[in-house]
N, C-alpha and C positions, 0 to 999 in steps of 0.2 A: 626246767630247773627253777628251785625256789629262788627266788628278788632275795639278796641278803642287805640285811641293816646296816645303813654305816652312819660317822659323823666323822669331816675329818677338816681339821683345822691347822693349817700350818705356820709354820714358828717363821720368824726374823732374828736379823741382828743388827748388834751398831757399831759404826765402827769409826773413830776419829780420824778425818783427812783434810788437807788443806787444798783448797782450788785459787787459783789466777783468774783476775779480771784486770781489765784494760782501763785506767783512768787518765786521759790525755794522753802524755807522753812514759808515763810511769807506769810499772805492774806492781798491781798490791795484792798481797798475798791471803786469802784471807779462812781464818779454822771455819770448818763446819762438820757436820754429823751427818756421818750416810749414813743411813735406815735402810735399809735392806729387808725387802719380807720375801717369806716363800712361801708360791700358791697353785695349789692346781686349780684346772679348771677340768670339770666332768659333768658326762652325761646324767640325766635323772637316773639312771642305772648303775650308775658307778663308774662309766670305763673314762678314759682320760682323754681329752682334745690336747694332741700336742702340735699344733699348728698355729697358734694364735702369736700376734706380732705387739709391738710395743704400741702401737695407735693403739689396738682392740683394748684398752684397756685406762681405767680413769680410778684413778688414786686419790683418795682425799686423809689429813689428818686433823680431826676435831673440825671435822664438815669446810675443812677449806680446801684445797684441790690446789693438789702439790704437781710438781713436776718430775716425769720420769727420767731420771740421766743412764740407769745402768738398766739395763735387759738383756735374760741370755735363759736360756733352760739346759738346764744344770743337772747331771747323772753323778752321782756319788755313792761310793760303795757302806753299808752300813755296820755299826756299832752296838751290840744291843745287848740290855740286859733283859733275860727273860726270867718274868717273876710268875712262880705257881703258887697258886693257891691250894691249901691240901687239908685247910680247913674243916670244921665239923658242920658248918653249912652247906658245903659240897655235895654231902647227901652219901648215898650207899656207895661204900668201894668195890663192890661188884658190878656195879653201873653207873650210868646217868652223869651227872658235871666231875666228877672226879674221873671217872674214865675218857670222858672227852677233853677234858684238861692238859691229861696226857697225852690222847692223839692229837691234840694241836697242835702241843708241843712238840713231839716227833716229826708234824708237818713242816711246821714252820723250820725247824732245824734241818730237815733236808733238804728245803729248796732255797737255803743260805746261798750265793754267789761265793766263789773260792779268796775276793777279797773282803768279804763281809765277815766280823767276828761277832760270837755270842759269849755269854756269862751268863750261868745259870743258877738262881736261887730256888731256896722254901722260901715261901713268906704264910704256912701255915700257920703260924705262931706270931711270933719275929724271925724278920729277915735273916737269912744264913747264904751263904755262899758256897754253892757244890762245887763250883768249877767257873775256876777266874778263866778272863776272856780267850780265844782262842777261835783260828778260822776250822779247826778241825772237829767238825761238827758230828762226826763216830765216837771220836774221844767225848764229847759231851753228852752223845746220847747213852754212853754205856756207863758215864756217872749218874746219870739219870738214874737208870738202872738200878745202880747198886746202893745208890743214897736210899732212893724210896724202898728198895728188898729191904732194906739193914733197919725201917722202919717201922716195919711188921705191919702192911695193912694191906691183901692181896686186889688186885684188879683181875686177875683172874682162877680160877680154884688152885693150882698149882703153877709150882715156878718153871719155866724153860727158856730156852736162847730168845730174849728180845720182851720176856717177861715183865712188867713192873708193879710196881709195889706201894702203897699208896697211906702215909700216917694219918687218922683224923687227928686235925689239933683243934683248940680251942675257937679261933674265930682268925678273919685279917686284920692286920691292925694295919689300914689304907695309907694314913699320914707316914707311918712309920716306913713302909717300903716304898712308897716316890721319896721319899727323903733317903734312904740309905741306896738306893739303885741307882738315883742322881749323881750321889755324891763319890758312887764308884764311876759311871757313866762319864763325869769331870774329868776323869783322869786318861781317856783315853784320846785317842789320837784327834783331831780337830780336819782332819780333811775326808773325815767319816759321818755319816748324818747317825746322832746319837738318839737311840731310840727305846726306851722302856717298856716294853709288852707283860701287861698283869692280864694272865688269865683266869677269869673266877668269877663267880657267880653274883660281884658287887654286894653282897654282905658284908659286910664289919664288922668288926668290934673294938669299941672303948676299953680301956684309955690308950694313947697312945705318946709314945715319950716325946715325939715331937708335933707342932700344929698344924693346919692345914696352909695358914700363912709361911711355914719355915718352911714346909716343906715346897710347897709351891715357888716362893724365891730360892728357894735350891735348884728347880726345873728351869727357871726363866733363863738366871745367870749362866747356867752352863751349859744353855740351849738343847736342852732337852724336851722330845717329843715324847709326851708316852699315849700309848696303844692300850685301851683295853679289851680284850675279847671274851667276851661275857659269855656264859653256860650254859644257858636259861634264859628262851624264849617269854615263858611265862611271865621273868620278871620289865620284860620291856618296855610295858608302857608306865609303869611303875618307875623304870630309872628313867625314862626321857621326861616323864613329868618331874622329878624330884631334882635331878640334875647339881645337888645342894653340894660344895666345895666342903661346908664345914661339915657335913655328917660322914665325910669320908667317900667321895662317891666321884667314883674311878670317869664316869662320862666327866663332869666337872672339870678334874684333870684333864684330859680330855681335850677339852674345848678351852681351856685355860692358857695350856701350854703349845696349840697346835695338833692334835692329835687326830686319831681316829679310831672309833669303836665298832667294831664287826660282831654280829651274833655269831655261835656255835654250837650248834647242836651236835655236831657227828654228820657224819654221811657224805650228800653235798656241798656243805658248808664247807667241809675243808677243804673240798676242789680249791675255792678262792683263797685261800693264803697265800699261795703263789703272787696272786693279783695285788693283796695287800702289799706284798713285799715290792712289788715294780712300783707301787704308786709313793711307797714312801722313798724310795731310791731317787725318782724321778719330778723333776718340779721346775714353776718357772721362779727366775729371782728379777725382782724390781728394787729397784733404789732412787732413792729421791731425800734431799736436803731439805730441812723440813723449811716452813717460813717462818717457825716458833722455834727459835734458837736456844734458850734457855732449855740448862741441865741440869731441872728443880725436882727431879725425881716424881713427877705426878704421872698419873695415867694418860695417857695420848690414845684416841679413840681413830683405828685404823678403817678407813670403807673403801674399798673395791669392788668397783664394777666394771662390767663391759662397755662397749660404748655401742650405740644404735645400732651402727653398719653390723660389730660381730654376731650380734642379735638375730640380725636377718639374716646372716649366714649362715650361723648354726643353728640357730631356734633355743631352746631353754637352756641356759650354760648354770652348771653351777661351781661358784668359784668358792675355795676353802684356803683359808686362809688364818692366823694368829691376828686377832681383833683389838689386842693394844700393847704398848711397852712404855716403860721409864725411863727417859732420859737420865743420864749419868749413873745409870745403875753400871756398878760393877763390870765394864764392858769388857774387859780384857778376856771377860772369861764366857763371853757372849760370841765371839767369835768360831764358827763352824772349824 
């Protein structure tokens, strides 16, 4: 089986609580800031170590080495908005990333868990909404369906039961769909891990009504992961090199908000979707009260590592994880 490409970075949150200490004879009460991150740890292959303990593990923010108070790994049913590209970069609607666009999507929609709900956009243009969120994953593929037939662009020579139908549009406008997929993603339940899936071939197009700044504190605040699974092998080392937030480039997000990006071509590639979906279901959470107390909104530089002994236990780990956050940013809405 072909090695598939990933990156995958996972998100935190913050959350304000008060803790007790002991001073003589008196308890003082005192506020502090859990920081909460969530991380996998995987093989150089991808698959997941779900065995590792609160030692195997060393947390530092802004290179000083915090203390872990919370540890637990944590199974959550998912939330997702799934954004298609149907662009005119996509390439032939008889074939190639526009055809695979759609078998992903049909993948990934079928192997939804019965608590896990999706929402389904175009984002070949500007963002639109076929079908607001819902665990009944028939109902969404058969607006699929009929949104893309009603669009006039065939994926195959003629229409039949389970057919679809494919528009080229003008290009993606990247900023513009993490910002409006977020900002419906906000709205849904919080005991769901919220998750953005753009599939497309990481083309763009300028301009976009919103920046890659708004759109990005739209992902952070309402704890949004987004997932890009890209079309085109060809263009791969072209995006891992370029990686650039501001030219609109889905890895970026990506790696910004905690994510992860899988290639797709068709075939065995889709076997792993399934995979994808248990890894982002699945994670550990650490929390630790930072030693830099101030809620001055600056960047805080997250590093996670294993410690010696895990090392030699399991030999190369790689752990993925969301790499920094803002104190006193908007937290209420940072909450899973």
């Amino acid at each position: 089986m072909r090695r598939v490409g990933w990156i995958v970075i996972l998100p935190l949150t913050v959350l304000p609580l008060q803790k007790e200490t002991q001073n003589g004879n008196y308890t003082v009460k005192l506020k502090g800031t859990l920081v909460v991150i969530e991380a996998q740890a995987l093989t150089p292959d991808g698959r997941m170590i779900g065995d590792l303990r609160k030692s195997d593990f060393l947390l530092s923010e802004d290179n000083i080495l915090q203390e872990i108070v919370q540890f637990e790994r944590q199974e959550k049913p998912l939330a997702i908005a799934l954004m298609i590209d149907t662009s005119g970069s996509m390439g032939s609607a008889d074939g190639g990333p526009l055809k695979t666009a759609v078998l992903t999507a049909r993948q990934l929609i079928k192997n939804l868990h019965a608590d896990d709900e999706v929402a389904l956009f175009d984002v070949g243009n500007r963002p639109k909404l076929i079908h607001s969120a819902t665990s009944d994953g028939e109902s969404v593929l058969a607006a699929l369906n009929r949104h893309i037939f009603s669009m006039g662009r065939s994926l195959w020579s003629s229409p039949g039961p389970g057919d679809v139908f494919i528009l080229m549009g003008r290009g993606i406008h990247l900023h513009d769909t993490i910002y409006e997929g977020t900002k419906y993603l906000a709205t849904r339940p919080r005991d769901k891990h919220r998750v953005l899936v753009v599939i497309t071939d990481n083309e763009t197009t300028p301009p976009n009504s919103h920046s890659a700044i708004e759109a990005l504190h739209e992902a952070l605040e309402a704890n949004v992961v987004v997932v890009g699974l890209i079309t085109q092998r060809r263009v791969r080392d072209r995006v891992l090199n370029l990686g650039k937030l501001v030219h609109g480039d889905v890895v970026a997000y990506a790696r910004e908000t905690g994510g992860e990006v899988m290639w797709v071509d068709g075939g065995e590639d889709l076997l792993n979707v399934p995979h994808l979906l248990d890894r982002l279901r699945v994670k550990y959470v650490l929390g630790y009260y930072p030693t830099n107390p101030r809620q001055d909104k600056k960047a805080r530089k997250i590093t996670l590592n294993v410690s010696p002994l895990a090392k030699k236990r399991y030999g190369d780990i790689r752990l993925s994880y969301r790499r920094r956050y803002y104190p006193g940013m908007n937290e209420a809405n940072q909450f899973p």
